[in-house]
DOMARTI-616839 format. One record per residue (C-alpha): residue number from 1; residue in three letters; x, y, z. Coordinates in steps of 0.02 Angstrom, whole numbers. Each point is the difference from the previous one (the first is absolute). Layout:
# DOMARTI-616839
NUM;ala;X;Y;Z
...
This chain:
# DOMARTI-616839
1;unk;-1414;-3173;728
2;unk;162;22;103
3;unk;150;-103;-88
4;unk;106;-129;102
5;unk;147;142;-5
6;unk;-85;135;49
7;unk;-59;-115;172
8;unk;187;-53;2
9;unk;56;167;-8
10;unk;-136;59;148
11;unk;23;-133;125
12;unk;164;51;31
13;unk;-39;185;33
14;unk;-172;-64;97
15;unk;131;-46;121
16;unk;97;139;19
17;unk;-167;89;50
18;unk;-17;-125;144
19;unk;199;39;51
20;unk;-15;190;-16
21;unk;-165;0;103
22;unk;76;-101;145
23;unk;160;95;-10
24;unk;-16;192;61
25;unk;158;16;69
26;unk;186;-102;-52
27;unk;-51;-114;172
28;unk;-134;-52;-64
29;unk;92;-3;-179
30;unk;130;-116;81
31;unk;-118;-100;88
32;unk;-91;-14;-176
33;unk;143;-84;-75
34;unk;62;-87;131
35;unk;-188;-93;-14
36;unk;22;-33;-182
37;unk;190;-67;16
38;unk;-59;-117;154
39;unk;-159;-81;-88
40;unk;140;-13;-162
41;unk;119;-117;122
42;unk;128;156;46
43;unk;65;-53;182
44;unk;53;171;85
45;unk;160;39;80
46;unk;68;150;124
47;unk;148;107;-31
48;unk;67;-39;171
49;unk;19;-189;-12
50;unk;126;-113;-92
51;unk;-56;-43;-154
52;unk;146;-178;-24
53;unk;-132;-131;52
54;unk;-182;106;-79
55;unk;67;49;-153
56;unk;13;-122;-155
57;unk;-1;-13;-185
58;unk;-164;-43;-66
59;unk;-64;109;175
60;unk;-132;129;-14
61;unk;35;136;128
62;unk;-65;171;75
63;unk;36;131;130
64;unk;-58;169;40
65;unk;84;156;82
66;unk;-104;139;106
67;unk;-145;-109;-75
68;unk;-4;111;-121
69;unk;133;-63;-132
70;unk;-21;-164;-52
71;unk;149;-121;-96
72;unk;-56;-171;-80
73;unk;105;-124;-94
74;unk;32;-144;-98
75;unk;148;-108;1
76;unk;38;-92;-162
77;unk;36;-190;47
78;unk;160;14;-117
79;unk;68;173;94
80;unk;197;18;29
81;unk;60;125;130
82;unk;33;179;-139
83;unk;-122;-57;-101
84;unk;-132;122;-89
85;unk;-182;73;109
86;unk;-136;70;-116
87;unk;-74;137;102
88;unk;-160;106;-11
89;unk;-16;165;129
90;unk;-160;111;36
91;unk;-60;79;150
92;unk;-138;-17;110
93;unk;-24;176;67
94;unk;-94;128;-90
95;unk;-29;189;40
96;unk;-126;12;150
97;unk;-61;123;147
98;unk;58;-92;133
99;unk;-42;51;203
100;unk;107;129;97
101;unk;75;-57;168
102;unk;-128;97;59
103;unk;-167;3;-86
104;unk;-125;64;121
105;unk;-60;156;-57
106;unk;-158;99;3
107;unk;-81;150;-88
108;unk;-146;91;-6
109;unk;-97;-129;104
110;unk;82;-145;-110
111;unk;107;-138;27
112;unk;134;-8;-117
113;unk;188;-119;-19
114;unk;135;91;-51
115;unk;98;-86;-146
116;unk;172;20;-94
117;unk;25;-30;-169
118;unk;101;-140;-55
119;unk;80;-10;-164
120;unk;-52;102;-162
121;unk;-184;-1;-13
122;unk;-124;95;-81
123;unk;-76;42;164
124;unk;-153;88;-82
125;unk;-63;-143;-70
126;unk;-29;-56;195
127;unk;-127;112;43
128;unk;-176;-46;-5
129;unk;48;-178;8
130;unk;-69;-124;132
131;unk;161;-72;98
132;unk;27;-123;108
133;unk;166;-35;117
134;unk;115;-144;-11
135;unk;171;-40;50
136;unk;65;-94;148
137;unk;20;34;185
138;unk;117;-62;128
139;unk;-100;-100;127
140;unk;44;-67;203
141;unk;-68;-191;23
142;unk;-34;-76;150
143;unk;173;-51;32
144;unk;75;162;-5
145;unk;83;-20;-181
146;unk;-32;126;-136
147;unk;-62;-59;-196
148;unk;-61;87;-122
149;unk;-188;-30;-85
150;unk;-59;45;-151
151;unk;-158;129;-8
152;unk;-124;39;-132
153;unk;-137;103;38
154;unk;-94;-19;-161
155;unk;-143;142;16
156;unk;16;174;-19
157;unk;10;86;151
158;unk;126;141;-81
159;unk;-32;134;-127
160;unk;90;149;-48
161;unk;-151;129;-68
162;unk;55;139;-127
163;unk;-68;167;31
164;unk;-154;47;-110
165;unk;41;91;-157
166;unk;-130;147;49
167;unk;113;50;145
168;unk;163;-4;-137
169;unk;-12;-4;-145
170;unk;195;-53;-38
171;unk;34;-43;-191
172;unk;106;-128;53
173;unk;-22;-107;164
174;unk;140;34;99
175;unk;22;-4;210
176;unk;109;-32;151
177;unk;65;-165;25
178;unk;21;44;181
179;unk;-165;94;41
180;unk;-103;-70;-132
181;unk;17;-166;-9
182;unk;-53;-65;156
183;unk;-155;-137;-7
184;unk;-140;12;93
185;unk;-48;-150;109
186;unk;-158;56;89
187;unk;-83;137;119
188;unk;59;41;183
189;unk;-189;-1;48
190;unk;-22;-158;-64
191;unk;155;-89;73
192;unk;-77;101;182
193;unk;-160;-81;-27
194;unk;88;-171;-17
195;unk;126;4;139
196;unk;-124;97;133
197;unk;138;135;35
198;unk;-27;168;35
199;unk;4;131;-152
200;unk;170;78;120
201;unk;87;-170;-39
202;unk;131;-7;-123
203;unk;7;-170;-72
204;unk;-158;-96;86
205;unk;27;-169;113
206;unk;137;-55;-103
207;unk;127;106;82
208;unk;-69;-37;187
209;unk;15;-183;-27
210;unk;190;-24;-58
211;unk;63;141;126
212;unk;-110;-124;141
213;unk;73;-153;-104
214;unk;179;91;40
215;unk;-33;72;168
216;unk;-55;-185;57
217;unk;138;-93;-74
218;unk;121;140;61
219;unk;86;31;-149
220;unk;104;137;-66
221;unk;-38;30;-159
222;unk;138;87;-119
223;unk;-133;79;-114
224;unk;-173;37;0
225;unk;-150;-133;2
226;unk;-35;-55;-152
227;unk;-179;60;19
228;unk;65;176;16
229;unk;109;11;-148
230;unk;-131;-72;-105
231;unk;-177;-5;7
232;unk;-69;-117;140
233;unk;-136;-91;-134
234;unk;136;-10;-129
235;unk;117;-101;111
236;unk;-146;-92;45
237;unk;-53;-52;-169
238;unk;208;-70;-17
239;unk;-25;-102;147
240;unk;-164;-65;-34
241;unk;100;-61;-186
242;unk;115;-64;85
243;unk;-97;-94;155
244;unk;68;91;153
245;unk;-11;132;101
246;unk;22;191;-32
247;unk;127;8;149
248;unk;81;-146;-93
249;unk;68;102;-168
250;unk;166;54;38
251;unk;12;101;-158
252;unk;-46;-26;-192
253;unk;41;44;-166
254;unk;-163;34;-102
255;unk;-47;83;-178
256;unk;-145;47;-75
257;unk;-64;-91;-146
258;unk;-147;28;-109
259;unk;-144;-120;42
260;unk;-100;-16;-174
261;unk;74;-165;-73
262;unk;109;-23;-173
263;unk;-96;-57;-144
264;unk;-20;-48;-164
265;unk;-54;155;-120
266;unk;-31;56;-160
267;unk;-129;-43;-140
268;unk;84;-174;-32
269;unk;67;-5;185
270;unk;189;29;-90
271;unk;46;113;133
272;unk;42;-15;182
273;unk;-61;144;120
274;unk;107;-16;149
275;unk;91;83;153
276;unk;198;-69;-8
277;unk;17;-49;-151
278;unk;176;90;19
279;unk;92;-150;50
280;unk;-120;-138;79
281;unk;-55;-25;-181
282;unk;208;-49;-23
283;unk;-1;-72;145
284;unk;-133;-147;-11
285;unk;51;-14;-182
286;unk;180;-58;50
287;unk;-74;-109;126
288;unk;-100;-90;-112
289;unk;138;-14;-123
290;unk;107;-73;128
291;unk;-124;-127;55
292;unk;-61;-44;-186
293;unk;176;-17;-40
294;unk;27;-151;126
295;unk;-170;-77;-19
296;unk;54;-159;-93
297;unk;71;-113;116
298;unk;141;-14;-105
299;unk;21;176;-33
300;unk;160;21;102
301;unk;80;-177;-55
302;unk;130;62;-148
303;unk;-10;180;101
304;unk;200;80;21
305;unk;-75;145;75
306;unk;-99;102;112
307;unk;-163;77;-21
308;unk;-30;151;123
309;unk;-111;129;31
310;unk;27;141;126
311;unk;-147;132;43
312;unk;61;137;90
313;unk;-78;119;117
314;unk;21;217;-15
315;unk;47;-10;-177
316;unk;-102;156;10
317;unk;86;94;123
318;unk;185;-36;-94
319;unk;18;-167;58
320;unk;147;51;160
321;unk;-92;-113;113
322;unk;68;-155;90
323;unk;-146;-87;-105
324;unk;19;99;-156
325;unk;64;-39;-148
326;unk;167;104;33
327;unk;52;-105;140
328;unk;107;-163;41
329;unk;-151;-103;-24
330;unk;5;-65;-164
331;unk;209;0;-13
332;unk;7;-106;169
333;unk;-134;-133;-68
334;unk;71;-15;-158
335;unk;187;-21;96
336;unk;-78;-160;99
337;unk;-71;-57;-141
338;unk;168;2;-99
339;unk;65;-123;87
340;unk;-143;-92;41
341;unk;85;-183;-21
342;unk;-62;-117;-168
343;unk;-86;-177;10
344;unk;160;-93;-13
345;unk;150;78;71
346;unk;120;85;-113
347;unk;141;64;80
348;unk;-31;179;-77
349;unk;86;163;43
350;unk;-96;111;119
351;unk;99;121;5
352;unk;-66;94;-163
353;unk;-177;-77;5
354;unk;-81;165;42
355;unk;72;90;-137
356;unk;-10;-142;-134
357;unk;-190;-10;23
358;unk;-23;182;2
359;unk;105;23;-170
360;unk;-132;-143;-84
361;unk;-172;67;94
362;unk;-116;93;-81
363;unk;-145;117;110
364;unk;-146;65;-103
365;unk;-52;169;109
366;unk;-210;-24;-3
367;unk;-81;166;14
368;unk;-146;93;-83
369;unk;2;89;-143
370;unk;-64;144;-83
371;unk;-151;-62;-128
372;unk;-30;153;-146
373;unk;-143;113;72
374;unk;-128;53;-126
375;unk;-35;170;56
376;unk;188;63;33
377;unk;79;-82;-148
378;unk;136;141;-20
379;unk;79;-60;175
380;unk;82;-140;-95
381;unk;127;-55;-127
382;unk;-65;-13;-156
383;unk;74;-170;-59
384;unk;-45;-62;195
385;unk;-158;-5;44
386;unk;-40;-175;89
387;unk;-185;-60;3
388;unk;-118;-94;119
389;unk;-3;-181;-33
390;unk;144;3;-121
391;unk;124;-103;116
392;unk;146;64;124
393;unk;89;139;-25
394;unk;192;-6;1
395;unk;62;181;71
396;unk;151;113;-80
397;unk;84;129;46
398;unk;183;71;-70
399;unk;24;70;171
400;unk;-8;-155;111
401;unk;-162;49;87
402;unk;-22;-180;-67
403;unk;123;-159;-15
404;unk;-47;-36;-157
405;unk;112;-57;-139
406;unk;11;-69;-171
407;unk;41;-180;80
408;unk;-136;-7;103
409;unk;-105;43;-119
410;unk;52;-150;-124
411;unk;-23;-117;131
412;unk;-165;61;56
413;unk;-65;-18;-179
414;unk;71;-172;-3
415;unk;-96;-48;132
416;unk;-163;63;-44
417;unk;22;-80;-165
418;unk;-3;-173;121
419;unk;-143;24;86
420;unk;-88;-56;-158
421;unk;90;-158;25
422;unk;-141;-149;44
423;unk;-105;68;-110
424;unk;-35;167;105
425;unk;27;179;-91
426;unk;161;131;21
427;unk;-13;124;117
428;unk;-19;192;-122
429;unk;125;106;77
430;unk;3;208;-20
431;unk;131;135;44
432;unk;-3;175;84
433;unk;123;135;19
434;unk;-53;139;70
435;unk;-1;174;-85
436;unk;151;93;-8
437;unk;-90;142;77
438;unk;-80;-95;139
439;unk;64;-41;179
440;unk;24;-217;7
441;unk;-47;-94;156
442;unk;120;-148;55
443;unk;-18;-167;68
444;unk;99;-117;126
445;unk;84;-68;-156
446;unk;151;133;-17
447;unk;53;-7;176
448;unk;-26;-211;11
449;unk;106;3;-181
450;unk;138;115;90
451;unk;6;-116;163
452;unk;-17;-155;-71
453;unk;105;26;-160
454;unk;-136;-108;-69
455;unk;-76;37;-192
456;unk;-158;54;13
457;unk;-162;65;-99
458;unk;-147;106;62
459;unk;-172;-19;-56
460;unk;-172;3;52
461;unk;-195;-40;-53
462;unk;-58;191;-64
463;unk;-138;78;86
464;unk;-77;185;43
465;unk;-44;104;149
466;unk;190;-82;76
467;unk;-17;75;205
468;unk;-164;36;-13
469;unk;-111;-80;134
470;unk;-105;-91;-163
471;unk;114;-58;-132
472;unk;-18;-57;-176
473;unk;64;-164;-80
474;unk;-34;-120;-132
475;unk;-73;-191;37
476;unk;98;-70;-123
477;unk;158;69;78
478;unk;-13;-113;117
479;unk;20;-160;-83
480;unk;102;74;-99
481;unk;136;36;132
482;unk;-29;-164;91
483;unk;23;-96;-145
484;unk;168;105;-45
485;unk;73;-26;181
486;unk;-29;-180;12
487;unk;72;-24;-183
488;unk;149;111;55
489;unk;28;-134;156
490;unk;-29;-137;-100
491;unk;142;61;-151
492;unk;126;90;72
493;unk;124;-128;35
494;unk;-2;-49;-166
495;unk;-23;169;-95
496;unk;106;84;97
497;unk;141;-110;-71
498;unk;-28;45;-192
499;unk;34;202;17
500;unk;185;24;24
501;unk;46;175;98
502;unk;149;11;111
């Protein structure tokens, strides 16, 4: 019989399933959250407006930038202009194949979409999978203006095929990224069959209809149709998504993403078998712990502070984006909140606010970590081996590939050691250092730490298989990092008070 923890422990990572699924691309991450922060009460704002008359203490706010990077906060009802903001970051994006500018491709009487590779992945574990396209495209209404609309095409219509092992035999798989790694999306006599065109047609109806659409309309038209550079049915499936007309996609930015659905595995269902892991799993869990963290009505009554959570986009690509985590976003929020005015008026100095709340903040860099693999047990530290289901993993390294430090890690403890307060448990906590021997990845902690001059720690829930299309985590990790990230929001004021370093 399943105990009362063990449901309290799956519930939470039930849900991440139900995230993950909806979310194959950091839009449809961002749209994600922004659905769980609205239904929670968070009102949303825009970068571009004033915030004087929106933004208030006791306010629950959010905006979003390329609608792919996402910022959500709390206000405490006691805040003072300089005062502290308890911060979690992740990222949203995660390494894909995404679509060329020009996709349509054919070869050896197939139709095939030329891709790029985005980010570090293991891009042989994407063969033989059944993918589907998402992303979003860039759409003309009726009144001439332009939006964007999200697409998910949630069948397989793509698969790259590896070549049969009786034409080479190769000990280890290796191959082209550029010749090799193209999906297939159909056959030419097929899409003939379906359009009516002649076999000495290039790209069926498709192309005939926007160059009429054009021709009609009189148009000059800086590139080509959008039908040429990519496949006619492919554009057609977009604008069916998005419920308009093929001539109507101006352009689009899609990915592929692996169609078979995250789960639950394992004999006692303690694992979770899923693509992204690496960082929606961070992602939703700072979410949540936001949103648990002002649940109680009166959660934000005695609150000096600022809860905040910022989920950045290209964190795999180095972050150098105007929506990654190396740009002005989160330092120009954090500067209008600074002097974001208090309930009562207090006549404070401004002129320092930015860099009084940034010398009492505290970020906590979210990111996955690497869980001790059975079967290559000589790849890591001896003393460090983090397990499954064994609670976050704070992240070291002597030379700064994290932001780790000895502070950080006292207050961290100190706040897991509260969660238990209410009558819940702590939140288990583990360490990793990478082998001396061994290359170390980084995070957007370091370069947030060195822009923000803000203390910060990096951790993560531990997991296998990190940029592989399928990953590897624990359920329990889930509830486990909610739990700590909504304990962290809740405490910090307060905690952050009793460890003294200047």
């Amino acid at each position: 019989m399943t105990s009362k923890l063990a449901q309290n422990f799956k519930q939470p990572a039930l849900d991440f399933l139900s995230f993950v699924n909806a979310s194959p691309t950091p839009f449809h991450a961002v749209q994600s959250a922004k659905e769980l922060l609205a239904k929670a009460g968070f009102q949303e704002l825009k970068e571009k407006d004033s915030w004087a008359s929106t933004c208030r203490p006791g306010g629950k706010y959010y905006l979003t930038r390329n609608s792919s990077t996402i910022v959500a906060f709390a206000v405490g009802k006691k805040w003072k202009p300089g005062n502290s903001i308890s911060m979690i970051g992740a990222h949203t994006d995660s390494p894909v194949l995404r679509i060329k500018p020009v996709s349509n491709k054919r070869g050896e009487g197939f139709v095939q979409v030329g891709v790029e590779t985005y980010g570090g992945g293991i891009w042989h574990t994407w063969f033989d999978r059944d993918l589907g396209v998402a992303g979003r495209a860039m759409v003309r209404t009726g009144d001439g203006s332009i939006v964007q609309k999200l697409i998910k095409i949630d069948r397989p219509i793509l698969r790259i095929p590896t070549l049969a092992i009786h034409l080479d035999r190769q000990e280890t798989f290796s191959f082209n990224k550029e010749t090799q790694l193209f999906p297939i999306a159909g056959l030419v006599s097929a899409e003939l069959n379906r359009t009516g065109a002649a076999s000495g047609t290039s790209n069926g109806t498709g192309d005939k209809d926007a160059k009429a659409g054009e021709e009609e309309k009189g148009e000059f038209s800086p590139l080509k149709a959008i039908t040429e550079r990519h496949h006619p049915y492919i554009v057609e499936l977009i604008a069916a998504e998005a419920g308009v007309k093929p001539l109507d996609i101006i352009d689009f930015e899609m990915i592929l993403f692996d169609t078979q659905k995250s789960a639950l595995g394992g004999l006692l269902e303690e694992f979770i078998f899923s693509p992204r892991l690496d960082n929606l799993n961070s992602s939703f869990c700072a979410t949540v712990g936001l949103i648990d963290s002002v649940a109680d009505a009166s959660a934000l009554d005695d609150e000096p502070s600022i809860r905040l959570i910022a989920l950045f986009d290209h964190e795999e690509i180095g972050s150098r984006t105007a929506q990654g985590a190396d740009s002005n976003v989160l330092p120009a929020i954090i500067r209008r909140l600074s002097v974001l005015p208090a309930s009562t008026p207090d006549n404070a100095d401004l002129s320092t606010a930015y860099e009084e709340t940034l010398s009492t903040s505290f970020l906590l860099s979210a990111d996955m970590a690497h869980a001790v693999h059975p079967n290559y047990t000589g790849k890591y530290e001896s003393d460090h081996r983090p397990e499954i289901n064994k609670g976050p993993v704070i992240k070291i390294n002597a030379n700064a590939r994290y932001a780790t430090n000895s502070p950080g890690i006292v207050l961290l403890q100190e706040v897991a050691r509260k969660a238990a307060e209410g009558g819940g448990e702590g939140v288990p906590l583990q360490l990793f250092v990478v082998r001396n021997d061994s290359s170390c990845g980084s995070t957007i902690g370091p370069m947030l730490s060195a822009a923000l001059g803000t203390r910060t720690l990096d951790l993560g829930n531990p997991q296998l298989s990190m940029h592989s299309i399928r990953e590897t985590g624990g359920t329990h990790d889930v509830a486990h990092s909610i739990r700590l990230f909504t304990s962290f929001f809740q405490h910090y004021s307060k905690t952050s008070q009793t460890i003294f370093v200047d």
